[in-house]
C-alpha positions as CSV (number, residue, x, y, z in Angstrom):
1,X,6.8,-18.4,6.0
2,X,6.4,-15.9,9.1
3,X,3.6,-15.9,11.1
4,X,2.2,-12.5,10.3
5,X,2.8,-9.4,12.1
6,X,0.1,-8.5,14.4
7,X,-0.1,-4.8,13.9
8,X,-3.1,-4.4,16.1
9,X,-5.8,-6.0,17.8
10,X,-8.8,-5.9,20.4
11,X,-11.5,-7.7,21.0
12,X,-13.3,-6.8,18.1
13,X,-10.5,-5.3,15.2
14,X,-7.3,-6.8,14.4
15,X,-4.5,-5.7,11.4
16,X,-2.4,-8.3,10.1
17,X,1.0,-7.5,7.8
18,X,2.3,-10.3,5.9
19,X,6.2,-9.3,5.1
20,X,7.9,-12.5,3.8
21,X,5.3,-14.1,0.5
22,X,7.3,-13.0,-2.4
23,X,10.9,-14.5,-2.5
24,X,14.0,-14.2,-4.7
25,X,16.3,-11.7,-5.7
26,X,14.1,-11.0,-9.3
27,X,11.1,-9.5,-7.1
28,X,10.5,-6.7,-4.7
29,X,9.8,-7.4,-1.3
30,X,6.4,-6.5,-0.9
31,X,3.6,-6.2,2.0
32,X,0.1,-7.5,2.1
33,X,-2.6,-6.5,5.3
34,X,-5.7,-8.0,6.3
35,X,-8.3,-5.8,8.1
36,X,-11.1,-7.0,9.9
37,X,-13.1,-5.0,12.3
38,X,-16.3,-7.1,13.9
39,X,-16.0,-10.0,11.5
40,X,-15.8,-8.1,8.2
41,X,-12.4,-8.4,6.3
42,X,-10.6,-6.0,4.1
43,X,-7.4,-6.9,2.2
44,X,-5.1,-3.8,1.6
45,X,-2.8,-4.0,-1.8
46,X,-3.4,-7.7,-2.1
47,X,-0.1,-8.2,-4.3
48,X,0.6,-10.2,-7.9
49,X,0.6,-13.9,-8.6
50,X,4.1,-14.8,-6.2
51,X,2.5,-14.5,-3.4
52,X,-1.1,-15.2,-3.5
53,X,-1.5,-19.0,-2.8
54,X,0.5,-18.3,0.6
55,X,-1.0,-14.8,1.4
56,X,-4.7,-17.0,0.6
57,X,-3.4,-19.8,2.6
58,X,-2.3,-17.2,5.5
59,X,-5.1,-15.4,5.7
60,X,-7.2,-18.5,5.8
61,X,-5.9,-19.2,9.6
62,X,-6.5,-16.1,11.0
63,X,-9.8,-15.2,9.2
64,X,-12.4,-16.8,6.2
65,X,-12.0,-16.0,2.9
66,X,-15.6,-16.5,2.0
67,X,-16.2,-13.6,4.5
68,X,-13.8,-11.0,2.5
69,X,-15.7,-7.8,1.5
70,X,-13.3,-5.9,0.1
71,X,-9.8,-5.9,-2.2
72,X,-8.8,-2.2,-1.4
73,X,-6.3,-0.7,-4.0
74,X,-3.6,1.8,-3.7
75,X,-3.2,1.6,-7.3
76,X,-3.0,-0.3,-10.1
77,X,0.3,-1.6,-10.3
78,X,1.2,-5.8,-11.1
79,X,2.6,-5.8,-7.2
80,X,-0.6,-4.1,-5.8
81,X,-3.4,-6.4,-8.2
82,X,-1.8,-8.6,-10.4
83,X,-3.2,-11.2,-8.3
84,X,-6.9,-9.8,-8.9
85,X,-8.2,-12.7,-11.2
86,X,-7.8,-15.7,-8.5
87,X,-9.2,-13.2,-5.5
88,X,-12.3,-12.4,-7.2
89,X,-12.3,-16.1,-8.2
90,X,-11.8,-17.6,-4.6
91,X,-13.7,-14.7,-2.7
92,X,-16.7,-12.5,-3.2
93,X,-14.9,-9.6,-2.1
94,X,-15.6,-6.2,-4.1
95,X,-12.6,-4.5,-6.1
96,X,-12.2,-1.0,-4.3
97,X,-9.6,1.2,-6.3
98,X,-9.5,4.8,-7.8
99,X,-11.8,5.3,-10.7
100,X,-8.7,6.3,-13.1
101,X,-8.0,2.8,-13.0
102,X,-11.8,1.2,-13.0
103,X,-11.4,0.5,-16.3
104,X,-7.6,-0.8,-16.0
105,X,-8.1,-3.2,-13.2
106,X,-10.4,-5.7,-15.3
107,X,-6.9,-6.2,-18.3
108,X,-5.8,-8.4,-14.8
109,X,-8.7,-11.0,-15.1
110,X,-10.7,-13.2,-17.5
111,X,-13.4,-11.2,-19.4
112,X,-16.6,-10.3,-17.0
113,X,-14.9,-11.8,-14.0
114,X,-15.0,-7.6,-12.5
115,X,-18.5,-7.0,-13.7
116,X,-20.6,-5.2,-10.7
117,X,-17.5,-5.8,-8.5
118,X,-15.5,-2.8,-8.7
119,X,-16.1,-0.1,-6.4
120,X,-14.9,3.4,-7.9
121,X,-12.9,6.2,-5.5
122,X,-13.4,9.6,-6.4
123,X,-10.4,11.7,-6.2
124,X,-11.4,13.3,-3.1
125,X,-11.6,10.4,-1.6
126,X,-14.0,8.4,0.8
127,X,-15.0,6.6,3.9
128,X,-15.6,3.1,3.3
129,X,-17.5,0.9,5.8
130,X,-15.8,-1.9,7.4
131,X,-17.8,-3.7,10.1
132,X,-18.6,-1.4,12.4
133,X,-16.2,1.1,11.9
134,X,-14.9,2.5,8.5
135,X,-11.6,2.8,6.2
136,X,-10.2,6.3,5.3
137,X,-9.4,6.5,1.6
138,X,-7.0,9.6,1.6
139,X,-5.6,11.3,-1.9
140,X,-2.3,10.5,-2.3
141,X,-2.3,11.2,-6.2
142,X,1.0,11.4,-7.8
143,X,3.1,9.7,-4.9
144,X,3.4,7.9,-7.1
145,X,0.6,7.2,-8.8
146,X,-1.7,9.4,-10.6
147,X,-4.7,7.7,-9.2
148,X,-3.7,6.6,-5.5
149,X,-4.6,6.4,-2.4
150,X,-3.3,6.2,1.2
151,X,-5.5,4.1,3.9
152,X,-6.5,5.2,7.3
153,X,-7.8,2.6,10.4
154,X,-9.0,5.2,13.1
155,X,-9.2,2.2,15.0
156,X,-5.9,0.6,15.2
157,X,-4.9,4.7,14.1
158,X,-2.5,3.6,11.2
159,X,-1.8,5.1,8.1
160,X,-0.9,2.8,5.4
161,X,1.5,4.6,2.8
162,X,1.3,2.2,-0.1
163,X,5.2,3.5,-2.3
164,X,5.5,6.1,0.4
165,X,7.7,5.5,3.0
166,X,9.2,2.2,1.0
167,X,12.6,1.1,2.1
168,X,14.2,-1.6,0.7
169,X,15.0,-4.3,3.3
170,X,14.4,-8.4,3.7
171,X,10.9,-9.7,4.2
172,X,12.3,-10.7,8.1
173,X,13.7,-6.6,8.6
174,X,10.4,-5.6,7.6
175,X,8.9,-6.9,10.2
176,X,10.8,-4.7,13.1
177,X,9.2,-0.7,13.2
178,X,11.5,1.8,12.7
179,X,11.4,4.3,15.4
180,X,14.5,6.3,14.3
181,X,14.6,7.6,11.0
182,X,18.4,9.0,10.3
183,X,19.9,5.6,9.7
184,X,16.8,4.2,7.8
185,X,16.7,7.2,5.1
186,X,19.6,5.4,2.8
187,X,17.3,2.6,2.7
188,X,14.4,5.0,1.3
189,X,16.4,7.8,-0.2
190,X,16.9,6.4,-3.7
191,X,13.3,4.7,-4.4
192,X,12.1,8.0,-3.6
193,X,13.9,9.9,-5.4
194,X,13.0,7.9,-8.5
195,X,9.5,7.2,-7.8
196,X,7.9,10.1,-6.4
197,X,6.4,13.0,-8.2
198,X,7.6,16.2,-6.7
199,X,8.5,17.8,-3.5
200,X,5.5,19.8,-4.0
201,X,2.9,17.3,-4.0
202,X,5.0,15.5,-0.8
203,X,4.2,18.4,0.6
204,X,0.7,18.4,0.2
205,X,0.5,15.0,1.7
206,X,2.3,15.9,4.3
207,X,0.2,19.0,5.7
208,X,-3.0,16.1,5.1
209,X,-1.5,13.4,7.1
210,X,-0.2,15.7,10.0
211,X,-4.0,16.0,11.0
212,X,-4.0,12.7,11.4
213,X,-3.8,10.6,14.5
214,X,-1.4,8.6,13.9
215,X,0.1,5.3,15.4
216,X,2.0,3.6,13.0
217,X,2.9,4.3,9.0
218,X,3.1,1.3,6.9
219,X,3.9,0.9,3.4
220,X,3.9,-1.8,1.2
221,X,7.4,-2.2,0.9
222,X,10.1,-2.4,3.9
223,X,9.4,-1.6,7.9
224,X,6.8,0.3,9.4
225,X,7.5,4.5,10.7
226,X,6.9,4.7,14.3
227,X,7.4,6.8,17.5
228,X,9.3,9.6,16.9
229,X,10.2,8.6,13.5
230,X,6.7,9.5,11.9
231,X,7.2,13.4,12.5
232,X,11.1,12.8,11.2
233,X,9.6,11.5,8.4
234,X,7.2,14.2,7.3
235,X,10.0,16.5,8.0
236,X,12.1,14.3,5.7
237,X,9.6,14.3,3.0
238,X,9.0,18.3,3.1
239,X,12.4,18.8,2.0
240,X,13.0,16.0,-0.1
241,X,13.9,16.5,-4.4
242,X,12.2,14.4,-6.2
243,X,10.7,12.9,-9.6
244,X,10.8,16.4,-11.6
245,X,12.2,18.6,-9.7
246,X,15.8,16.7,-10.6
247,X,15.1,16.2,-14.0
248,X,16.6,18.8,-17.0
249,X,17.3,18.4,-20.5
250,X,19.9,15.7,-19.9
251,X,17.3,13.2,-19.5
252,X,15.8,14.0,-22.8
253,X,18.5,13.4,-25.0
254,X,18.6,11.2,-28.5
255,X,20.0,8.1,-27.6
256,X,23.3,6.7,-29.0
257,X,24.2,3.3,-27.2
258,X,23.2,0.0,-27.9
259,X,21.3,-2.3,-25.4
């Protein structure tokens, strides 16, 4: 296992990415961060059961798990919170995750384990305290899920992207920023395509996130968008097809062959 990537840090705020926990070609490559600003910890998209003994065991070196406040969710999928069960088990961190998925979340544990530890989003959105500074939950509904969200550290000034800006590379390729985007869009092109609603709601993000001041945009799949390469990429994402806008009744058709 990789030491984790240090994606920031000063004296008193540090973001950690963890690129390499889930091996093998039958899984996704998949990204896990730890946030701590002044001694309080946030884990961003903690991940399923593959990795979580050596994202736990990772974590553990750089920073307690008894001092975890927060599991904050993207969305609801297996590789974002499969894993929820054994964190709210082995921490007493608080389930943070839209509140179309409040009630979802608790199928992933033992009965009563989420009780008073889920932490609703409303779909506008929210600042959630970390230490002494704060986590910016942005909408990001629809990209791809229909409750999600996006995650902004003013401090460190990163914007994590959960399934948007997802390339599919190696755990070890992940770790390098991409600061030109032309030859990384083959590795994004299809999984957007495929996963992401509509141009118009890319859009929409887009105009949200150019406010932003932004350092770094990290999803939770592939290599971080940097330099140049984040305003390439909202361009890219303004003019990108997508989800409906490439579907027509040729994808609704009666079935005829056999699996």
């Amino acid at each position: 296992m990789f030491e984790p990537v240090e994606l920031y840090r000063d004296a008193h705020h540090c973001c950690l990415m963890f690129t390499d926990l889930v091996r093998g070609e039958q899984s996704v490559q998949a990204n896990q961060f730890l946030v701590v600003d002044n001694g309080t910890g946030a884990v961003l998209d903690p991940g399923g059961n593959l990795g979580f003994n050596e994202l736990f065991l990772g974590m553990s070196r750089h920073f307690s798990p008894q001092r975890l406040s927060y599991l904050v969710a993207s969305h609801a999928d297996p590789d974002i919170i499969a894993s929820l069960d054994r964190w709210l088990t082995s921490t007493p961190a608080k389930l943070v995750i839209s509140r179309i998925w409040e009630r979802f979340a608790p199928h992933f544990t033992k009965v009563g384990k989420t009780e008073g530890r889920i932490v609703g989003v409303p779909d506008s959105g929210c600042r959630l305290p970390l230490g002494t500074s704060e986590l910016w939950l942005l909408p990001a509904h629809f990209l791809h899920a229909e409750g999600n969200f996006h995650f902004y550290d003013p401090v460190s000034r990163i914007l994590f992207t959960g399934d948007l800006g997802v390339s599919m590379v190696s755990g070890q390729e992940a770790r390098e920023p991409v600061v030109s985007l032309a030859a990384h869009v083959p590795r994004m092109e299809g999984f957007h395509r495929r996963y992401m609603v509509s141009n118009k709601v890319l859009r929409l993000w887009s105009n949200m996130a150019r406010k932003l001041d932004i350092s770094m945009l990290v999803p939770q799949h592939g290599a971080p968008i940097a330099g140049s390469a984040i305003a390439e990429f909202f361009d890219w994402v303004d003019n990108l097809q997508c989800g409906i806008d490439l579907m027509d009744d040729r994808h609704y058709q009666v079935p005829t062959a056999m699996l």
